[in-house]
Each structure stands twice: as structure tokens, then as C-alpha cells.
N, C-alpha and C positions, 0 to 999 in steps of 0.2 A: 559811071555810077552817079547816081542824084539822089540827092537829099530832101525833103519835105519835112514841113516843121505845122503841124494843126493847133498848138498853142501849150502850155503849160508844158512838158516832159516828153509829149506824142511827137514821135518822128515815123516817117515812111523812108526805109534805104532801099532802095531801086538796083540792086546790079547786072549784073549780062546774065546769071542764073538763076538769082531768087532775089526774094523780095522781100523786108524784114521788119515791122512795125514794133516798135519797142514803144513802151509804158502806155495803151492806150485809156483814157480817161470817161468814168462816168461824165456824159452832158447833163446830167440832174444835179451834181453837186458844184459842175464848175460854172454852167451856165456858157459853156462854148461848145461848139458842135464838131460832129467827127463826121468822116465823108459818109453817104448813105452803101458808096460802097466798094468800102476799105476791103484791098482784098491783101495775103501776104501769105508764103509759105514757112516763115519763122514768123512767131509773138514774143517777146520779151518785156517781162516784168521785173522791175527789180526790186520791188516790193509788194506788200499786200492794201496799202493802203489805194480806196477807190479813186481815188485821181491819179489812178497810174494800173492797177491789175483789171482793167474792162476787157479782157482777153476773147470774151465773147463776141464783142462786135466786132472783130476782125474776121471775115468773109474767109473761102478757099480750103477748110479746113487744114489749118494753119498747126506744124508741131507749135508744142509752147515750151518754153522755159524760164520757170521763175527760183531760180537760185545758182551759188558758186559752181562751179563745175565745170569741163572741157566737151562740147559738143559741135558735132559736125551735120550741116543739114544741105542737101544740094551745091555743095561746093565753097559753102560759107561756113566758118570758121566761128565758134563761140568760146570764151576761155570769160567765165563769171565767176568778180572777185571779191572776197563777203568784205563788209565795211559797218558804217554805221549809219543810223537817220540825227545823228545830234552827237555832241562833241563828249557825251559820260558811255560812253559803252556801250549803246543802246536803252539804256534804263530808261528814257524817256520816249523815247520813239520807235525803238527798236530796228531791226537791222536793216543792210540796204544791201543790193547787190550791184558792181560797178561791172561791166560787158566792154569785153574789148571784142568786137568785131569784126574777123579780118574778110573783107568782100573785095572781089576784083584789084585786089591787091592791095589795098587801103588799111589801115587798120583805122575804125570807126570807134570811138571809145566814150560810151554813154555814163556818165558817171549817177544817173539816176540821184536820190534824194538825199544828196552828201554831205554830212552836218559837220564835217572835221577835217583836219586837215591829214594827209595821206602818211600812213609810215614809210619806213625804207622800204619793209619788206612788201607793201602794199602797192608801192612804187615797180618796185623789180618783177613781182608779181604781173599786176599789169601787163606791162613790159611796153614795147612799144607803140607809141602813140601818132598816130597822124592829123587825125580831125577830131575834137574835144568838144563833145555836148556835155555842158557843163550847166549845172543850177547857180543863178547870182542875186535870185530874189530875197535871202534872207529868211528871216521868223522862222523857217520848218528847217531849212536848210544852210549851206554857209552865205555868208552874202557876198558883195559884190569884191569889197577886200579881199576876204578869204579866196575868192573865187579866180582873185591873181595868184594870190600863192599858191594855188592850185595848181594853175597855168603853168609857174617857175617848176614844179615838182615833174611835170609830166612831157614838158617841151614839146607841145604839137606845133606841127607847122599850119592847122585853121584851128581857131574856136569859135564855136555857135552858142552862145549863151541861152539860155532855158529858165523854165521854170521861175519867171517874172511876172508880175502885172502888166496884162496886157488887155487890150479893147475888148469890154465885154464879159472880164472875166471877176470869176466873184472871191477868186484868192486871195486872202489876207497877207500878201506880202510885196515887197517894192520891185520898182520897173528896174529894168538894163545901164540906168543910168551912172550907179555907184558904180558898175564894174565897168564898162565904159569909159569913166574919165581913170579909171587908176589903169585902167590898158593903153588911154594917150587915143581912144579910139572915138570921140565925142561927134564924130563926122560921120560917122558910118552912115550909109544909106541902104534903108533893106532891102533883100531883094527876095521874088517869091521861090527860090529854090536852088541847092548849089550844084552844080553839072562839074565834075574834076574828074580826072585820071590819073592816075600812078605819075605819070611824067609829068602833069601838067598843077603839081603839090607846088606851091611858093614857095622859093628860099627862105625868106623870114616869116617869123608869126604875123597872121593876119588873122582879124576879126570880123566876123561875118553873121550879119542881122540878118534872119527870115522873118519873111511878114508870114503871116498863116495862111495856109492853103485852105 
């Protein structure tokens, strides 16, 4: 399985049977660009806001799904778990949906636009975690603090931080760096794409920067 990271919350999951691009983003409002051609047999939204529901531009006629729910699509696994975009209930930003996706054995657990910190039952719900694409930019969503305590809630053994300021882009919110020094990870060097396998997961948490594809 390999992972791809295009900037803000857009990922590419690559597996042995399908291919999965979650939250892809308008280039007009973020001012970063999406491949000319994105292709994927799942789309994943986990909200409606335009820097994440672009569902169009993903090529292949692709199912979609944007909300809670248990689905199955070419051998890949969706279990979508309702949350919030900000820390009152929704009132401000309204709801978020967090995807655990289990591929080639992995569970991939996209936390999309998560403004709060996770309950028990949100926790259990989930369930289990492997690799954590997680938001640490702040202003819309939790920052880079919260985005540890995140981390302690859910125990993956990788995280991919997201949803930050990055080259280029016109987000009103901060870089990887606060969640970085509270992870002890201030060395990380990114790399353009993660390649793992079931066997080949770390024993301990590890932090892992993508540069944009």
C-alpha cells in the first residue's frame, strides 16, 4: 500500500485492489493544484466544505461517500464516524466525518476536519488504528497540541499530519511545526510518499512528513 499527500487534507491510498482518494480540494480557493489525472475507485469526503468535497475531479467514475456509515467497495473496507468541525457541537462549523479505512490489511484512519478532542465512544467506535492522517494546523480545526492528544487517544503506530500551511497555499492556518515539537519529532525529513505493509508497521509511533505530490 502507498500513501500520497497533494497538500491540505487530499490523500491518494494506493492498494493491491483499489485505489482511494479522500477529501479532494477546490484549486481555486486553496491556490494548490490536484494531479490533471487523479484517478480512484472510492472518493471520500468528510465534509461539505470546498477544500475537501472536490469529488468531481477525481477521474475513473469513482463510488463516493460522504458521511457515517459501514461500506464495502472492491475489497476495501469503510466504517465513517460522525464527529465535529470545532469543539461546540457543531454550531460553528458543523459536522465532520472521521474514516477508518481498512486496505490491504492496514487500517488508514483519516480524521478529516477535527475540531475536538475524541470521546470514549468515538474512540471505540473508530476502533482500531494504524496510520493517522490527522489535521495539526489549528484556526478550522484542532491544532498541533490537541493533535497530540489526539495521537494518545487513538495509538497509531504512523502519523501523517495534514491540514497545515504549506508552499503555496492560501490557508489561514499554521505549519506542522507546533505538532512536531510536542511529538519530539522536530527532525523529521519528508519524504514524497509512504510504501508499508501489514508486517512491515513500526513498533513504536513514528511521524511521517509528506511533501506534496
Amino acid at each position: 500500500m502507498e500513501i500520497s499527500w497533494f497538500g491540505q487534507s487530499c490523500f491518494k491510498i494506493k492498494g493491491k485492489s483499489a485505489g482511494v482518494v479522500v477529501d479532494p480540494f477546490d484549486p481555486e480557493i486553496l491556490g494548490l493544484k490536484l494531479p490533471k489525472d487523479l484517478t480512484a475507485d472510492l472518493v471520500l469526503s468528510t465534509h461539505t466544505h470546498t477544500d475537501h468535497n472536490n469529488t468531481g475531479a477525481v477521474l475513473g467514475n469513482p463510488v463516493v461517500i460522504t458521511g457515517p456509515g459501514e461500506y464495502e467497495v472492491k475489497g476495501v473496507s469503510v466504517h465513517g464516524v460522525g464527529s465535529f468541525h470545532d469543539n461546540s457541537q457543531g454550531s460553528e462549523r458543523g459536522i465532520n466525518t472521521v474514516f477508518n479505512i481498512l486496505i490491504d490489511g492496514i487500517n488508514v484512519v483519516h480524521a478529516g476536519d477535527l475540531g475536538h478532542l475524541l470521546s470514549e465512544e468515538q474512540v471505540s467506535e473508530i476502533g482500531a488504528c494504524d496510520i493517522l492522517l490527522l489535521p495539526v494546523g489549528g484556526n478550522y480545526t484542532i491544532d498541533g497540541e490537541g493533535a497530540a492528544k489526539v495521537v494518545a487517544q487513538l495509538e497509531p503506530r504512523i502519523i501523517i499530519p495534514m491540514h497545515y500551511k504549506s508552499e503555496g497555499s492560501k490557508a489561514d492556518i499554521s505549519g506542522a511545526e507546533g505538532f512536531l515539537k510536542a511529538m519530539g519529532a522536530e527532525n523529521v525529513t519528508p519524504v514524497p510518499k509512504l510504501v508499508v505493509t501489514r508486517d512491515k508497521l513500526p513498533e513504536e509511533t513514528q511521524v511521517i512528513v509528506l511533501s506534496k505530490s
